[in-house]
Structure formats: structure tokens, C-alpha cells
N, C-alpha and C positions, 0 to 999 in steps of 0.2 A: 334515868328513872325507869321504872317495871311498870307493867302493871297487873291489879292485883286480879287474884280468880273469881271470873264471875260464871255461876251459874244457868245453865241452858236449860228452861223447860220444855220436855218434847212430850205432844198428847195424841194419843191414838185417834182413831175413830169409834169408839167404844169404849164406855167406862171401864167393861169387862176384861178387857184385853190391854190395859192399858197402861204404861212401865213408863216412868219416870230418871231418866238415866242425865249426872252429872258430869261433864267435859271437862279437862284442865286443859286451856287454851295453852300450845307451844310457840315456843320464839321463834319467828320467821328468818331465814337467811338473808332477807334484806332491812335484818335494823339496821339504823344508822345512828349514832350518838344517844342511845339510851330509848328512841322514839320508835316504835316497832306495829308497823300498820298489820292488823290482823288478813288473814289471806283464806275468808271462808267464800265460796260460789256464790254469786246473788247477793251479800252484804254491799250497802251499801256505805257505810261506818266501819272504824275498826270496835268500838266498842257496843253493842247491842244483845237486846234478846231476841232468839227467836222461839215465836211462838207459835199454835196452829190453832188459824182461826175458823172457825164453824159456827153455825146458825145460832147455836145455842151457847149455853156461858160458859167463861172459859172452868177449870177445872178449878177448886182449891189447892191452896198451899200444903192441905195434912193429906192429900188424898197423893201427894207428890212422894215416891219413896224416891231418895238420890242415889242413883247405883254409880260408882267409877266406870270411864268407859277412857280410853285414848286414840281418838278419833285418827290418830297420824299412824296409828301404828297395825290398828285393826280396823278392818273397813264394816262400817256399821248396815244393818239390815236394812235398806229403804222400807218406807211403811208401806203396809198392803192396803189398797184400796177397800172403801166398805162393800157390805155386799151390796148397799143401796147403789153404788159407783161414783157417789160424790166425789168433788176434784177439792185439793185441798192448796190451798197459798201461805206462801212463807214470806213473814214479814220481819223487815230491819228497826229498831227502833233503838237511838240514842238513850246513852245511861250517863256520858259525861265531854265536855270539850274540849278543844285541842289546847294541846299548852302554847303558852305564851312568849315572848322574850321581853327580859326585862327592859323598862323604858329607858333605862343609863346604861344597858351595855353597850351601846355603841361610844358613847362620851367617853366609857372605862376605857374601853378597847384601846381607844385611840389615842390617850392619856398614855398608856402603856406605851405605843409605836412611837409620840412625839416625842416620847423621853429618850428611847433606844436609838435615836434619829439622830437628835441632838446631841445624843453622847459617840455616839457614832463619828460625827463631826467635828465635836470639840476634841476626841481621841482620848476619851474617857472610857472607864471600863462598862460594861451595861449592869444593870439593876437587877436583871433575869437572863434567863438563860435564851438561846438564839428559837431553843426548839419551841419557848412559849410564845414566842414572837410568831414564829411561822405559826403553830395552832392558832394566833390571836388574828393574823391578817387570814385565816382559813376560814373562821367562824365569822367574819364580818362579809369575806367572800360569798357564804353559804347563803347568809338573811338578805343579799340581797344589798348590799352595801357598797359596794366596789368601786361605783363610781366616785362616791363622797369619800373613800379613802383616797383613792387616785389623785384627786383635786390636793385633796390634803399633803400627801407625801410630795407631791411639783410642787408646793406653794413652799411647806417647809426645806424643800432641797434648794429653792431659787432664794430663800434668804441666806443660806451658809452659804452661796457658791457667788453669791455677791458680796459680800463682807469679804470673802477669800478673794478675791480679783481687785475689790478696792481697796484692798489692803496693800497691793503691789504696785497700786499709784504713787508715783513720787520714790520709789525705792532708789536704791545704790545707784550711782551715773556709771558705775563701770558697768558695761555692759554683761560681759562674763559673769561676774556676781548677780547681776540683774537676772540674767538665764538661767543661771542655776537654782534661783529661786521662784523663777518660774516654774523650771522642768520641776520641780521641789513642789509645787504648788499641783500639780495637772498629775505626780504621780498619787500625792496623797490624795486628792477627787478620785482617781479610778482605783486606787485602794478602800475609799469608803462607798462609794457605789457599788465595788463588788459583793460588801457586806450588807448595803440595804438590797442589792437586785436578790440575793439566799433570802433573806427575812421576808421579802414579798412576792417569792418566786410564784406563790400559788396564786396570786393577784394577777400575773402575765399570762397564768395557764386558762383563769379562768375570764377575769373581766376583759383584759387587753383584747385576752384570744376573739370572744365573744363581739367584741367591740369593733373589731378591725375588719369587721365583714361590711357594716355598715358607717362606721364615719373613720377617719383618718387620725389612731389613735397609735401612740408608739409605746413598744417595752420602755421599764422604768429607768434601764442602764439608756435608749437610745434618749429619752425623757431626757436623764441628766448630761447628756452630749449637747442636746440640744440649749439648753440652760445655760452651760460650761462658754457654747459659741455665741450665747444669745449677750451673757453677759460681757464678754472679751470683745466682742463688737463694739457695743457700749464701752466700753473702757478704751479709748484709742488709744490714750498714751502709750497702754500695755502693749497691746497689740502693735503697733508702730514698732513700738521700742523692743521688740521681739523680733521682728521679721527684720529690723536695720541689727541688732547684733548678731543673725541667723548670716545674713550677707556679709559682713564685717570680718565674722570668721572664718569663712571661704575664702574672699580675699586676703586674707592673711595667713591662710594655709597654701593658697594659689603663688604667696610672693616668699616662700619657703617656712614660713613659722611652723610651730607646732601647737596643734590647737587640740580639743577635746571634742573627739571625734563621734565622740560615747552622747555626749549632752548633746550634740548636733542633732545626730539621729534619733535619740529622744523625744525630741522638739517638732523634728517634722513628721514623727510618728502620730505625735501629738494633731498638726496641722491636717495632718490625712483623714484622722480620727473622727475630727470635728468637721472636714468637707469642705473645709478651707484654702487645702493646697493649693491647690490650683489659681485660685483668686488672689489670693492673701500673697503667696510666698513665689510660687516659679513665673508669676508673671514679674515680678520686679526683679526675680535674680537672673532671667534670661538676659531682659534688659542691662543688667548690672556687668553681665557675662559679655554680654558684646560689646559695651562700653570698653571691660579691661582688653580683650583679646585685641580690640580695633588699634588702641592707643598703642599695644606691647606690638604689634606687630607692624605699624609704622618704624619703630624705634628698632626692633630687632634689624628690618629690612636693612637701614642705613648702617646700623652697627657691623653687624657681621656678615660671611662671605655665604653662598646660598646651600652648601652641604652643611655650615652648622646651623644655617636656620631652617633648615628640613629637620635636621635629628631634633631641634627645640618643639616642630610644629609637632611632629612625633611623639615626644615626650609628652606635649601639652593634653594631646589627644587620648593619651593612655591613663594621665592624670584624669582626666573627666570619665571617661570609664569606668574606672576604680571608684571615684564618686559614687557616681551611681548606684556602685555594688554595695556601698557601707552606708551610707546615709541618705542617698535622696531614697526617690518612688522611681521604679521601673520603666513608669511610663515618660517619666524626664530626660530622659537618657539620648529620645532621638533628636528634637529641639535645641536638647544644650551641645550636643555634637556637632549639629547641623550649623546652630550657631558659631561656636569654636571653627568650624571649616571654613565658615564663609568670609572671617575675619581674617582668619592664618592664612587662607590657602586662596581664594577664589577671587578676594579680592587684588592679590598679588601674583597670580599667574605670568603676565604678560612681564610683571619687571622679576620675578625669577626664573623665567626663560630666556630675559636679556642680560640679566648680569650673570648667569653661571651652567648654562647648558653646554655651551660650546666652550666652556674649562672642564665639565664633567667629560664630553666625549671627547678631547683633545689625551684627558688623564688615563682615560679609560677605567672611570672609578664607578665599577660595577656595584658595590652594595648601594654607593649612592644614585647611581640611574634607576637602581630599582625602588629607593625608596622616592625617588621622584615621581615615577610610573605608579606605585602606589596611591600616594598622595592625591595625584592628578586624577585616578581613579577615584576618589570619594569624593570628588564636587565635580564629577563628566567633565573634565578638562583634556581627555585624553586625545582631544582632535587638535586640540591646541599643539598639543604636545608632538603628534604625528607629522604638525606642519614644520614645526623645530626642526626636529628629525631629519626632513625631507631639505629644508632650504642648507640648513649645514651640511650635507651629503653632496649637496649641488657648490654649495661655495666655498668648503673646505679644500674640493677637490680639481678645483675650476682653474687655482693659480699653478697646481703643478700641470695638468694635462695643455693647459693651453702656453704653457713656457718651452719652446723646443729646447732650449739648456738644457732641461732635467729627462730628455729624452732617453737618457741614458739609465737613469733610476727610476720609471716609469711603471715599469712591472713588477716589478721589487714593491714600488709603493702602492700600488692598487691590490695586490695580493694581501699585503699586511691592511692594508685600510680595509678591505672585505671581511678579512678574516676579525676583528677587533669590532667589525658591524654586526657577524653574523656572532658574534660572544655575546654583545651586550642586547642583542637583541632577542637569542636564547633566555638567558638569565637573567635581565634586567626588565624586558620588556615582555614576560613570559611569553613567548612565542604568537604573540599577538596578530592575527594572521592580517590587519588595518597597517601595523608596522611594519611586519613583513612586507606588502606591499608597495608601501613607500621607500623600502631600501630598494628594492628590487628596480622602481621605477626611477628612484633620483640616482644610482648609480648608472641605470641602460643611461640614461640623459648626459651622465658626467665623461661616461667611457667615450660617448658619441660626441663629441664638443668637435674633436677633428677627425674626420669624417674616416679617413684609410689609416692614417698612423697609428694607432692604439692596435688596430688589427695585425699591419707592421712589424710593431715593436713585440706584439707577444708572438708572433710565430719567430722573433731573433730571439727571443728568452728561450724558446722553447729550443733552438739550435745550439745556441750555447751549455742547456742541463742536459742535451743528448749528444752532446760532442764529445768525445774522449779527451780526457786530460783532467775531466773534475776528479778531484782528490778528497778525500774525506767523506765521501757520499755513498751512501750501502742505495742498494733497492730497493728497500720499503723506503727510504727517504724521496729517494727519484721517482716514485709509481705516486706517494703522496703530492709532490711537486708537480705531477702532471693533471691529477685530479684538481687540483686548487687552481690551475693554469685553465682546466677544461672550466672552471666556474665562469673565470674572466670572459671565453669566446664564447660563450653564453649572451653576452650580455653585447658585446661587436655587433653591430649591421652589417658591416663587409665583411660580411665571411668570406666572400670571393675575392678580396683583397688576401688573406690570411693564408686561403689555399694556395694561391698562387706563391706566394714567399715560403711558404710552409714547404712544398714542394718543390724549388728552388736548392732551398737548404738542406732539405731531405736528398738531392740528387749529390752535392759535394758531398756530404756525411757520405752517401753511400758509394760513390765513385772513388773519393779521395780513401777509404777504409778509417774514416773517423766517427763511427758511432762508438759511441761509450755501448752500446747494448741492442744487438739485435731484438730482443724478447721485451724491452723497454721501445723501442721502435715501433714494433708492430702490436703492444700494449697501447699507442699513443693511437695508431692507426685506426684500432679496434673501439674506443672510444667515439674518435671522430668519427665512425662509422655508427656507431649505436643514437650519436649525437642528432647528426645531420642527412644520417642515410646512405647506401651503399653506391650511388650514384657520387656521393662529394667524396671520398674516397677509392674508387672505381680507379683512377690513374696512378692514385700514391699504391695502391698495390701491387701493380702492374710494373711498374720500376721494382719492383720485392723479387717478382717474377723472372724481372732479367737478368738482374744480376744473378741468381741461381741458374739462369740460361746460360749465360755468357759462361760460370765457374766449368757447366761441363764441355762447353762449347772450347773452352784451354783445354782440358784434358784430352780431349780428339785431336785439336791442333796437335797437341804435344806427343799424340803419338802415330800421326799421320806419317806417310814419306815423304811430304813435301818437308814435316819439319825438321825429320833425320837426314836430309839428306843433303837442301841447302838452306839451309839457314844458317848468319856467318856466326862463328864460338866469339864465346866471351861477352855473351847478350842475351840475356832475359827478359822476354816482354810477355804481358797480361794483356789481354783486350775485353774491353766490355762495347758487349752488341748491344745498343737500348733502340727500342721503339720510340718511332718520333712521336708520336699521339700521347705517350705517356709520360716524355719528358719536358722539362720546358725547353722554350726555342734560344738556341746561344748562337751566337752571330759568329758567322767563318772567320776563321784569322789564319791571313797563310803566315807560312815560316821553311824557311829552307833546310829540311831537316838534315843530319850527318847520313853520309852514305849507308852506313850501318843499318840503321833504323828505316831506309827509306827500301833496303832489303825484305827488312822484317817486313813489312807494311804488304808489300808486293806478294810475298810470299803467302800470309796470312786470307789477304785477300782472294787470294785465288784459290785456297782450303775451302772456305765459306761458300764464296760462288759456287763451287761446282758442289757442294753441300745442299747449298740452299737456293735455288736457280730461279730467276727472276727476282733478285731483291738488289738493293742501292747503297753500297757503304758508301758514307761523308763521314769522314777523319774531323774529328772534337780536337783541334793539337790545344785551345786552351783548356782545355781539360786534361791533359797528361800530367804526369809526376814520375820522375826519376831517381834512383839512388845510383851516384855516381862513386867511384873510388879516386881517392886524390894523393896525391905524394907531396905531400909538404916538405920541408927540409928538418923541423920540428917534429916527423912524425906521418902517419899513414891518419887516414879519413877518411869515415865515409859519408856524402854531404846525401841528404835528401832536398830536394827543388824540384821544384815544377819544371815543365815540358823547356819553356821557354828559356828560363836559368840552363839547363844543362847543354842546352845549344850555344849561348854565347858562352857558358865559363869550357868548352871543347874547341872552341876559337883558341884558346889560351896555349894547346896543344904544342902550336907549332908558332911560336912568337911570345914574346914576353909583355909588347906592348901595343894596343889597340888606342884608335882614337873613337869618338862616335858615331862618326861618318862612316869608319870601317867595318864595326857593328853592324848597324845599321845594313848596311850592302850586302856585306856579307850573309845574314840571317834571314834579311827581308822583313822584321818583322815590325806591325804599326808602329808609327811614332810614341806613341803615348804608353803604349804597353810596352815599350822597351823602355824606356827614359824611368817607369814603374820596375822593371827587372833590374835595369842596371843602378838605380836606389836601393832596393831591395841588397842589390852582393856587393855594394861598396858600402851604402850608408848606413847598410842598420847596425844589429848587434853582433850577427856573423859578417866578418868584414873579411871574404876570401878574396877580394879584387881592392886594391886603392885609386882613388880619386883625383887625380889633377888636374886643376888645383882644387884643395880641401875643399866641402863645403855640402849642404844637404839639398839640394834640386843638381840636376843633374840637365847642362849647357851643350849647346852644337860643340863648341871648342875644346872638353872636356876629353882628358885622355883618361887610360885604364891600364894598368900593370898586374899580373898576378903578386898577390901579396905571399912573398917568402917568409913574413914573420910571422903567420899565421898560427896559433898558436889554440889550442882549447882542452878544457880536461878529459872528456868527454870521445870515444871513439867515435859517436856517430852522431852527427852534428843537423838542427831541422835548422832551413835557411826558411825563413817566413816565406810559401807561395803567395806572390799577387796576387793568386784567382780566389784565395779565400779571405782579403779584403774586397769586400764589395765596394762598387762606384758609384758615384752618382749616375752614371750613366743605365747601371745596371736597374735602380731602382726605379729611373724614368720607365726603364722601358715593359719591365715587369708591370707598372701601375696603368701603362697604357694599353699592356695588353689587360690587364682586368677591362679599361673600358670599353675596350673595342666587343669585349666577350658582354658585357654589360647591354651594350647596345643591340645587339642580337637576341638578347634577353626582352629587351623593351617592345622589339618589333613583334618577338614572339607572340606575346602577350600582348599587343594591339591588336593584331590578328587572329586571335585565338578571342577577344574579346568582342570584336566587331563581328564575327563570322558566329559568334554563339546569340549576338543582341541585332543584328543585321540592320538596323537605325539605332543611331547612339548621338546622344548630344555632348559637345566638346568638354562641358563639366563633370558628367558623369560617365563620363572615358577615364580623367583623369584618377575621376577619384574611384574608380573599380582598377585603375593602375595601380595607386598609392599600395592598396588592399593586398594586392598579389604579389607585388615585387617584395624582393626579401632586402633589398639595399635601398638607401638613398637616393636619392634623384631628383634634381630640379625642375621646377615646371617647363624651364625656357629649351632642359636639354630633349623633354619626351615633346615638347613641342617642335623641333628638330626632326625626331625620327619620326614623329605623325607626318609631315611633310616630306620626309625621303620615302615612305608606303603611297604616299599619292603619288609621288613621283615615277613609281614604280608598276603604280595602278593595282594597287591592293586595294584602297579603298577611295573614296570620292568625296569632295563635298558637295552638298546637298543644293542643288541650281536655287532654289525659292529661301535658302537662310545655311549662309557659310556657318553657322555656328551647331552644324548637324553635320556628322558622316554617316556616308551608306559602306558596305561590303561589296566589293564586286568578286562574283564567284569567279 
């Protein structure tokens, strides 16, 4: 509505001067629906006169001429004061009142929404159109309504949202059918709620808005959520029989079916919606969850072997993942895993470590160690696992090291056994530096089971890959061999057990000229030196040394005048000069050499001497080797033998037949190492002498013939030397000189410890000994050399408590 033009009279101070001017009031920019509050200064009405009031009466109506004026457009002359200076006031005075709102618009109004509501619900078409709706819940808004609408619209939505929920009492037994008319039910509610929350959107903007500051008052969509859960509550059956086919079809997707994976998540979309997740639904399907896992993974255990019930718990695990990602809520994901683990995995550690660990590392089935290590990793099992690791390391390896049989495949199998450690424990156990530790430590324990033989045996492997004769072997194969060889003496306590054989077998290699490879030699040297230091090394160089001494030390012999002039023809002799310090100590064995040789010897010697004046040659003859020429009657020969071989088969000379006795006499040489040579050239496989009577030890009564059928394809025939079968004898005496070197060690180290602590008590002697020595050692043997240093008066014990030494300087 307008309104209409009313008339302003303005009067002067003065009849005479005094103008009558009409206003047409303009429409303000702040009308709102047809209602337009006038906007003059000092009004206190939109509708009024103003007049000017004075002492005297106001003016008439004929005296008034109406001039047009447009007060908005041209700015009107303020009146001039009289000259009397009277002050003059402007007064508001009402002409008419505010308008009203009719007494049933609110009843219409609402008439209109209940019907829109209803139809809305029923899924009928509406009576009017959306936008009168929204104008209609606007203008109820405006007057001041909002609450009794509010009231109204909960009251009418809580009866359709209960008719709908008790309508799903008693429905279909099949579950599936049952859920789809639910999820059927929960979508058409938020399909009609989205159409009342548009129609009363200006009811959220303004009453909700307004309301939420002081009471606890929800939008009309959260309104109808809360209804939707309020009634579903109320309705157990529903609600039961929702959350039991929610779980029904899990489990039946969990036992292979195929289920509808779309209504699932529907459903708990639904549950989320309403704020009931949690309560409602993942507290009974964790439960549910760990009932199946528990029971399946009993059953799996007994059934199958522990690599297929890994790849299942696997499976299982990846299954519930995926879950998570399609149809539950995000936040389920670590509970139902957690659960899933503790069933498969946590609860059966200790029997799938017993039934299948030590078939995985016997198999060497690397995908599966690592998915075990996995595994074990997602429930902290991995110390469990580390102990596995560790006791199989110790008792896999415990029956070969401690079987002297298998002494013989002993490095062979610690090399591949390390090597197949350090694979799976790369790859399997990604380089777990907890694991690595435990290989590290249950192999030093396993190497160490007996005490010098392991150290032993790998310095004969390593004489054997560096002895000439291996076939088939390049140099990068033999430098790897050595590097893998260097891992094992790593891991040895007696290294001083190792050097000593090491060095041993390094002196034949290089005496006898059987290294496969000088540059693989002192490649091996150069390691053991990087290893353990140029001290543990210091002597094995030093033999390197002489033998390049000795090479020019023949070439001076050979062109001396002692050795043009007499030395007898038809003899070739090499000498090697070695330093005793450098070599190991070999025990004299005389032998009655041929005149020849015993020329050489004289002659040689007396080159040197006056060479080298003040030094001591002692003749090695078990260390000689000869290449002799033979005449067979089948043929010409030429035999290689050691010192001792070509002494008795030079007997043969002058005689066809020798007894043992004769031998013997004649050569001088020990009983045992002869009885050894004369097996060696009758009994092995070169058989240039025969035996009577037949047979493989070798008797006082025993005669010997040179053998005329002697027969071979070959021109130059090797007769196996004795001296590079080792004796028992040999290895006593090597092991005893490690101990004797051992024990000078010990004393060192008492001495060096007493004289830095000058009072020491007899247990913490010992265990600052344990600390420093690099070997083994018994308590009862360093109790031993404590008492040979008192003996000696190194140190004392203590007059007021024998369980205390002093140092005496």
C-alpha cells in the first residue's frame, strides 16, 4: 500500500511576508513490503503536520496559497528570524495509525505450509508453487512468528517420520529385502527434508539463527535427523534388525559371497548421519569381527602349513582395508585392524614360530620371511622374532661344527650358511640393524663352539683356493672367495690359532712354488693386514721378502766362480735362504744325502758365507723337492718327489732290490718319515717301486724292487710329497706353539695391568684380562700364569688378604 499526499503548512513570522508552500512526500529507500516510514529531521511519526507555533492563532486555511516545492530535490530557504528575535518550534502531530496484520493470517499461513508438508511426505504434488511457500514461511518470520512455526513444522515432521519407521515393523524376515527398504525408507526422509529445509530456509536464517545464541535450538534438516534417530530408537525391532543384517552381510562377504556393497554403505552412511555409528553399529561389529577372526584363525592354524597362513592373514588384512575404503567410516579402520591382527597374528606368534620358521630359513623362502617380518611388525612381535632368528643360528649350526666328520665340509658350509643369512636378512628382514645384530652375535657363538678348529680349518680352505691346481676358477671368482673367507675370520677368537696354520701353509705354497697366484697371495695378505693390523701380518710378508731375496741370491750363486768352476754337471739346485723369525719352526731331520748334492750344499754354502759373514745356515732337507730323470724300460720319465723320495728311489741305482733295513741304513732317515716315503713310491697311485709282500702299511721285513713295468701316459709324472700331507704330529705342535705364544700374552697383559692399577683384586684382574685378550682363556689357565709372575716376583700377594695383588717395581 502507498501512501497518500498529505499537505504541509509552513507560516512565517509575519502575515506580511508570509508563503504557503505544498510538499509531495517521496518514497524512502528503506520501504519494505509496501510500508514506507517517512524520513523528515525531528519527526517523530511517519505521518504528521507540521506546523509553526506562536503566541498568537495559527493562520487560516484561505490565507494559505499551496505553491509546489520538492523538498528532496531543491533545498528549501530556512525561515528568517523576526526582527522581534522570537524562537520558533516545530511540532509532529499524528494524522493516522499503523497498519495492522490480519487476525487469521497466521492460521492461513500455516494452513498453506501444513498442506505443502503433508504433501511433501505423502509424495504428492504441492497445491502452490515452492516460491510461495518460502514468501509464506518469510512473512510469518517478519511478524514475529517463528517460534510457533518451528513448534509446528517438528510436530508435523515427527508424525510422518513415525508412521514411516512403524511402518517397517514386522516387514520381510529376509534381511536383504528388510534393508533395502529401509535404506528405501532413510533415502526418501532426506529426499523430503531437503524439500522442507528450501521452503523454510528463511526460518534457519532468521529464528534458528537468532535462537541459537541463547537456548539449544537445531536447523530444521538437523530437527529432522534428530526425529528420524529419535523414532528408530524407539522402534528396536527396526533398529536390531538393521544393525544384525548390516553384520550378516559382512560376514558373508568375509566367507566369499557377494553382497551389495552400494546398500551397505548406504546404511552406515545413514548410521553416521544420525550419530549412531558408533554406539549402534562398530561396537557390535568389532565384537563380531573378533569372534570370526578368533575362531578362523584357530582352524586355519591346524589346517594349513605357516607360508599359506601368512599369505591368508595377508589377504585377510588387505580385505578389511578395502572395507574401510567402500563402506565403513575412516575412523573404523584402526580398531578393526587392530582387531583382525590380534586374532590372526598376535595371538599365534609363539605356534607360528614353532611350526614354520626353521622350514622357512632351512628353504631359504625369502618372499615368505619377509612377509613374516612384516606381519610381526604390525603387532611389535619383532623381538620374538629376533629370538627365532638367533636360537636357529645357534642350533642349526651347532650339529655340523661340533661333528669332527663333517670337518672336512665345514667352510664350505659356514660360508653358504652366512651367505643365505646375510640374503634374507637384506631382503627379508630389511636390514634391521636388531637383526643384524643377532646374526652377527649367534654366528661369533656358533663359529666359537670349538675353540681353535674353525680357525684351523679356514686357514686349510684358504690353502687349498690358493694352491695351484684349482681348475675352473678365474680371479674375480678367487678375490670373491677370499672376501667371503675374510667374513668368516671375522668372526674366529683365535686369530692366533689361524695365523700360525695360515702361515704354515703359506711357507709350502711358497717354498714348494704351489701358489695358484702371487697377486691373489698378497691380495689375501693385504686384507689380513687392513683386518687385524700390520703387526698380524708383519711375518707373512716377510717370507714374501725372501723368497725375492733367495731368487737373486741363485742368480749371484750362478754366476759366482765358485759355481763355474766346481760345481759337479748334470745338477741343478735352487736355494731358498728364509729368516727364522719369519718362518714357522720345522723340526731337523737328518738324511744322508747323495754325494752330489752334498757337493752342492758345500759349495753354496761357502758363496753365502763369505757374502754374508756372520750368519748360520741349517739345511730344511724336509723341505726339499726334486725332479729326477728315470729310465724305465717302457720309456723315459721325469718323476717329481720330495727331498726324501729321491734319496731312496737313487739307492735303486746300483741294485735292483732293497729290504727296509737297507733303506733305512743306508739314508738315515726317521723311522716314520720313511715308512711315509716308502708308502708314498710303492703304495699310492705312482707305483715306481713294488712291495713285498703286497699290501698298504709298509713292515720291518718288507723288501722293495724297482718296478720295470712301470708304465704312465704322461712325461712328467708328480709322486704325492709327504711333507704336503700334514700329521698329526704337525698340528700338535703348531697348536702348541700358539699356546705357549698365548701365554706370554697373558703374562704381558698381567703385568701391564698390575703395573698401571699397582693394587688390584683377584676378580677384577681377571675381568680387566677377559676385556684385553683377544682369545679364549680359562680361568684355571690365567690362574696358572698369575702364580708363575709371583713366582718370578713380578707381582705379590697382599700379606693382610691373599685375594689382593700388589706390583713389585
Amino acid at each position: 500500500m502507498t501512501h497518500a499526499k498529505r499537505p504541509l503548512s509552513c507560516s512565517s513570522g509575519t502575515s506580511s511576508s508570509s508563503s504557503n508552500c505544498s510538499m509531495k512526500k517521496s518514497k524512502p529507500s528503506g520501504e519494505k513490503n509496501g510500508l514506507a516510514p517517512a524520513v523528515v529531521p525531528g519527526a517523530a511519526e511517519e505521518d504528521s503536520m507540521l506546523v509553526d507555533e506562536q503566541d498568537g492563532p495559527a493562520p487560516s486555511s484561505q490565507a494559505a496559497t499551496p505553491v509546489a516545492a520538492n523538498l528532496f530535490r531543491k533545498k528549501a530557504t530556512p525561515p528568517q528570524p523576526a526582527a522581534g528575535g522570537t524562537k520558533k518550534q516545530l511540532v509532529i502531530k499524528m494524522t493516522k495509525g499503523k497498519p495492522k496484520v490480519p487476525a487469521d493470517f497466521e492460521d492461513q499461513t500455516w494452513a498453506t505450509l501444513k498442506d505443502a508438508i503433508t504433501a511433501i511426505f505423502m509424495k504428492q504434488s504441492l497445491s502452490c508453487d515452492t516460491e510461495k511457500l518460502y514468501q509464506a514461511t518469510g512473512d510469518l518470520c517478519l511478524h514475529k512468528m517463528g517460534g510457533k512455526l518451528y513448534e509446528r513444522i517438528q510436530k508435523e515432521c515427527e508424525i510422518h517420520i513415525s508412521s514411516k519407521l512403524s511402518s517397517l515393523v514386522g516387514q520381510s524376515p529376509d534381511l536383504v529385502v528388510f534393508l533395502t527398504l529401509v535404506q528405501k525408507s532413510w533415502q526418501d526422509f532426506c529426499d523430503q527434508m531437503l524439500i522442507i529445509r528450501g521452503i523454510t530456509l528463511l526460518l534457519d536464517r532468521t529464528y534458528v539463527k537468532q535462537m541459537q545464541k541463547t537456548q539449544n535450538i537445531c536447523s530444521v534438516w538437523d530437527m529432522g535427523l534428530g526425529l528420524f534417530r529419535k523414532h528408530l530408537s524407539v522402534c528396536k525391532e527396526v533398529e536390531h534388525k538393521t544393525v544384525t543384517g548390516l553384520l550378516r552381510l559382512i560376514e558373508s562377504e568375509r566367507l566369499g559371497e557377494a553382497v551389495d556393497r552400494t546398500l551397505l554403505s548406504h546404511l552406515l552412511k545413514m548410521f553416521t548421519a544420525l550419530g549412531i555409528y558408533t554406539e549402534s553399529f562398530e561396537k557390535p561389529f568389532l565384537e563380531r569381527t573378533s569372534e570370526f577372526y578368533a575362531s578362523e584363525g584357530v582352524k586355519y592354524m591346524q589346517q594349513s602349513d605357516v607360508p599359506d597362513y601368512l599369505k591368508h592373514v595377508e589377504m585377510r588384512l588387505h580385505e578389511e582395508h578395502e572395507r574401510c575404503i567402500l563402506y565403513l567410516e575412516a575412523n573404523t579402520k584402526k580398531p578393526l585392524i587392530a582387531t583382525a591382527e590380534k586374532q590372526l597374528l598376535e595371538r599365534h606368534t609363539s605356534a607360528i614360530l614353532e611350526k614354520g620358521f626353521t622350514m622357512l630359513m632351512e628353504a631359504k623362502r625369502v618372499p615368505d620371511l619377509q612377509r613374516l617380518y612384516s606381519l610381526f611388525n604390525r603387532v611389535n612381535a619383532l623381538e620374538s622374532l629376533r629370538q627365532a632368528l638367533s636360537s636357529y643360528i645357534r642350533g642349526i649350526g651347532q650339529g655340523v661344527i661340533t661333528d669332527e666328520e663333517k670337518d672336512r665340509d665345514l667352510v664350505p658350509f659356514l660360508l653358504e650358511f652366512k651367505s643365505s643369512l646375510d640374503t634374507i636378512w637384506e631382503r627379508s628382514f630389511v636390514k634391521n640393524e636388531a637383526f643384524g645384530n643377532a646374526v652377527k652375535d649367534s654366528f661369533e657363538h656358533l663359529i666359537n663352539l670349538r675353540q681353535n678348529r674353525p680357525a684351523e680349518l679356514i686357514a686349510k680352505f684358504l690353502d687349498e683356493k690358493l694352491r695351484a691346481g684349482n681348475k675352473g676358477i678365474s680371479e674375480e671368482e678367487l678375490e670373491g672367495t677370499l672376501d667371503r673367507v675374510l667374513v668368516l675370520f671375522r668372526f674366529i677368537q683365535g686369530k692366533d690359532v689361524f695365523e700360525a696354520f695360515y702361515k704354515k701353509d703359506l711357507a709350502k705354497r711358497l717354498l714348494l712354488g704351489k701358489s695358484a697366484s702371487i697377486d691373489a697371495e698378497k691380495s689375501m695378505i693385504s686384507k689380513l693386514k687392513t683386518e687385524c693390523g700390520s703387526q698380524f701380518t708383519n711375518k707373512l710378508e716377510g717370507m714374501f721378502k725372501d723368497i725375492e731375496l733367495s731368487k737373486e741370491i741363485n742368480e749371484s750363486f750362478k754366476q759366482s766362480s765358485q759355481a763355474r768352476t766346481k760345481l759337479p754337471t748334470g745338477i741343478e739346485m735352487s736355494v731358498h735362504v728364509l729368516t727364522t723369525g719369519y718362518w714357522p719352526t720345522y723340526p731337523p731331520m737328518d738324511v744322508r744325502l747323495p754325494h752330489e748334492l752334498n757337493v752342492y750344499q758345500d759349495i753354496f754354502k761357502e758363496f753365502y758365507l763369505s757374502k754374508y759373514s756372520g750368519r748360520r745356515l741349517m739345511w730344511q732337507n724336509s723341505l726339499g723337492q726334486c725332479v729326477l730323470k728315470a729310465n724305465f724300460p717302457k720309456g723315459k720319465k721325469e718323476l717329481a718327489v720330495s727331498l726324501f723320495q729321491a734319496v731312496v728311489l737313487m739307492l735303486f741305482n746300483d741294485t735292483e732290490k732293497l729290504s727296509f733295513e737297507d733303506i733305512k741304513d743306508s739314508t738315515e732317515i726317521e723311522d716314520k718319515e720313511l715308512r711315509r716315503t716308502l708308502q708314498s713310491l710303492a703304495c699310492g697311485k705312482v707305483r715306481v717301486l713294488q712291495k713285498m709282500p703286497k699290501g698298504r702299511d709298509v713292515e720291518d721285513r718288507d723288501s722293495f724292487v724297482f718296478n720295470d713295468e712301470f708304465s704312465a701316459p704322461l712325461y712328467r709324472i708328480k709322486v704325492n710329497a709327504i711333507q704336503m700331507k700334514e700329521t698329526v704330529e704337525e698340528n700338535t705342535s703348531t697348536t702348541e706353539r700358539v699356546f705357549q705364544d698365548r701365554q706370554y700374552q697373558v703374562d704381558a697383559a698381567i703385568v701391564r695391568i698390575m703395573k698401571t692399577r699397582k693394587v688390584l683384586s683377584h676378580t677384577l684382574l681377571i675381568t680387566e684380562l677377559f676385556q684385553q685378550l683377544k682369545f679364549p682363556i680359562k680361568p684355571a689357565d690365567i690362574k696358572k700364569r698369575i702364580e708363575s709372575l709371583i713366582d718370578r716376583e713380578y707381582i705379590e700377594r697382599d700379606k693382610s688378604n691373599p685375594q689382593i695383588y700388589n706390583y713389585l717395581a
